[in-house]
N, C-alpha and C positions, 0 to 999 in steps of 0.2 A: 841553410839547414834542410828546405825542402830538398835541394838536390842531394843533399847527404845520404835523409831517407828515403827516398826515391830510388838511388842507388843500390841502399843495401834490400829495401823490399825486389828487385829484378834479382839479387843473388839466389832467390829463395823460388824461384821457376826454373824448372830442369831445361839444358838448352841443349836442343838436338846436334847431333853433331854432322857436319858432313861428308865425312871418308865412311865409305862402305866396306866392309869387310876387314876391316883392318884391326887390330888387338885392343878389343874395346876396354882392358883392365884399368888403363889409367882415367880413363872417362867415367867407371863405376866408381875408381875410386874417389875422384872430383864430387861425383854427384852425393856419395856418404860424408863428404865432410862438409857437400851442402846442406844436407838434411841434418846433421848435428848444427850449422850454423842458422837454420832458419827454427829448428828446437828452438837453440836460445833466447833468438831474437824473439820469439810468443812469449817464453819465459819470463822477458825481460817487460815485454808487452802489458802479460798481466800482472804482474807486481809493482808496477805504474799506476795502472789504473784504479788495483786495491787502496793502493797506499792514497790516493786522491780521492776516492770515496771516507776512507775513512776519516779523511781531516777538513772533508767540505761537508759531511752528512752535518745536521743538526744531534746533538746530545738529546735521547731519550727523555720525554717530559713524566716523570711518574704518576701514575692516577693520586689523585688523592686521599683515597684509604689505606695506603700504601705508607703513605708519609710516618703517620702513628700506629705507634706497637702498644696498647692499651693492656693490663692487666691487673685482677683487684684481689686485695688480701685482707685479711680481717686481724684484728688487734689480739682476736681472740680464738685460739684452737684449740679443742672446743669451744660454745659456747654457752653461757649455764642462761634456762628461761628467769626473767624477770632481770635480767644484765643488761646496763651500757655498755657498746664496745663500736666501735669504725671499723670502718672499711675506708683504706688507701688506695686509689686506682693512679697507676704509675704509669706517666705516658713517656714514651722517647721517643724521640722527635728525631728525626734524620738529619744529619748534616746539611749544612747549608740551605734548611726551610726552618719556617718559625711561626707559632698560632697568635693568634689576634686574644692578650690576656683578658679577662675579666675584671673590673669592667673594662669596657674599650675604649681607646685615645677618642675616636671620633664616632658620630650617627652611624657612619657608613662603613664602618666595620660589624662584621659580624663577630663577637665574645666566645670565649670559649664556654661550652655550655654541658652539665652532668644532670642527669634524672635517673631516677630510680622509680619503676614499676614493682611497688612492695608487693608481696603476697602476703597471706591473713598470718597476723601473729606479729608484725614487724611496726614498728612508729621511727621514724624516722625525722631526722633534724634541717638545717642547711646544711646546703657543701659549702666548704673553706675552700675558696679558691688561692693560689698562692701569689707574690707580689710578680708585677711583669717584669723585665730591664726594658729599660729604654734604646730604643733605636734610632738613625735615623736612615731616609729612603729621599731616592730621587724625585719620587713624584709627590712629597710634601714637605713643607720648611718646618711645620711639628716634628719633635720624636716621638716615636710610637712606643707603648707599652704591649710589649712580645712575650712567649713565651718561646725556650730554645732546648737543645738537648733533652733532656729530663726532668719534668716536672711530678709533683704529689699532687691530687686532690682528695679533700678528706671527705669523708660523709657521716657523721656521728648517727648510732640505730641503737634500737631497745629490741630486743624478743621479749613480748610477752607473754605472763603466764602462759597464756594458750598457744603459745608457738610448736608447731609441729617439729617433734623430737627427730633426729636425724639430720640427712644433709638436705639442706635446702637450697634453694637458687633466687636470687636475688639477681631479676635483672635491669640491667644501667643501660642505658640512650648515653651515646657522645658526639656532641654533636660541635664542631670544629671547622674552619676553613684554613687552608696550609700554603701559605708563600712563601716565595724567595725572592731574593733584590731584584728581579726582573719579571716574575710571572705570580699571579694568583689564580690557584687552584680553585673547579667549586667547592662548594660547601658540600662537605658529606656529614653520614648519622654512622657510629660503629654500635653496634649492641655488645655490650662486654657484662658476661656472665660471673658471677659473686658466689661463690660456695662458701652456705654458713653450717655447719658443723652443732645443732643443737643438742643440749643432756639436761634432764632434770634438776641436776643437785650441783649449784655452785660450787661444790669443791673440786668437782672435775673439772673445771672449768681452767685452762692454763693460756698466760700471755705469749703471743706467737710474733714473728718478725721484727723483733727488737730494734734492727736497722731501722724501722719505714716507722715506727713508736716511740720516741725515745721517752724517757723517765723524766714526767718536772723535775 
């Protein structure tokens, strides 16, 4: 095979010729159709060596706040002062990675974890965290309780009388670490902001996101 290309690399260097003076047409024309066959052969060259990068490179590791797409909605739009109402923060999870549920299989995992930083007027309850599935993974004979695709986390709140009237911001800490069957991610914190939509008079007050609330 070396002598093969060996061979065809010498096609691709113009080779002088030794009659002087004589009709050099067939010699230009030799030399165009070496220059179109040494074209190729680069052509050929680099779409080898793409094609071998692209199936030796390693796959892209994604950062880890990347993994979860966090976003929070309220039971209630509007909502009227002196009202119970939640807030849902719905996470998706990217394929093929999964969070460590609450509580966690073992010490040394880290849970999935929600807070809320109230501002004045708000009381606020635990989070509902929802149930894991079980997994299992190479590097232990336990199954692990995961979270995958799409999960809810609830957070039950009051506006109080004195809740400032208007939209308000309610912000939430999430704080997460994201693996797949080969690699754990660090641990990151996402801040996901909560628009609560305050009015005085409980009759304006109307139920929102029926999907993410259902009806006992």
């Amino acid at each position: 095979m070396n002598g093969k290309m060996r061979s065809r690399s010498l096609d691709c260097v113009p080779r002088p010729s030794n009659s002087e003076g004589k009709d050099t047409s067939a010699r230009d024309s030799a030399r165009d159709d070496n220059g179109r066959g040494c074209a190729g052969l680069r052509a050929a060259l680099i779409s080898t060596v793409l094609l071998t990068l692209a199936t030796t490179l390693p796959a892209q590791v994604p950062s880890g706040r990347d993994v979860v797409a966090p976003a929070a909605y309220a039971s209630f739009d509007p909502v009227a002062r002196s009202q119970s109402f939640q807030l849902a923060v719905v996470l998706k999870i990217r394929p093929g990675f999964h969070l460590n549920a609450r509580p966690a299989s073992e010490d040394y995992l880290i849970p999935t974890d929600l807070r809320a930083d109230l501002p004045a007027g708000f009381k606020a309850g635990e989070v509902s965290y929802p149930k894991g599935v079980l997994r299992s993974f190479v590097f232990t004979k336990t199954q692990l309780s995961v979270y995958e695709d799409t999960i809810i986390l609830r957070l039950p709140l009051t506006a109080l009388d004195a809740a400032p009237l208007g939209a308000q911001h309610i912000p939430l800490k999430l704080r997460y670490q994201a693996c797949s069957h080969e690699i754990c991610l660090p641990p990151v914190t996402k801040d996901v902001d909560a628009i609560i939509n305050v009015v005085a008079s409980d009759s304006s007050a109307k139920p929102a996101h029926p999907e993410l609330f259902p009806t006992p």
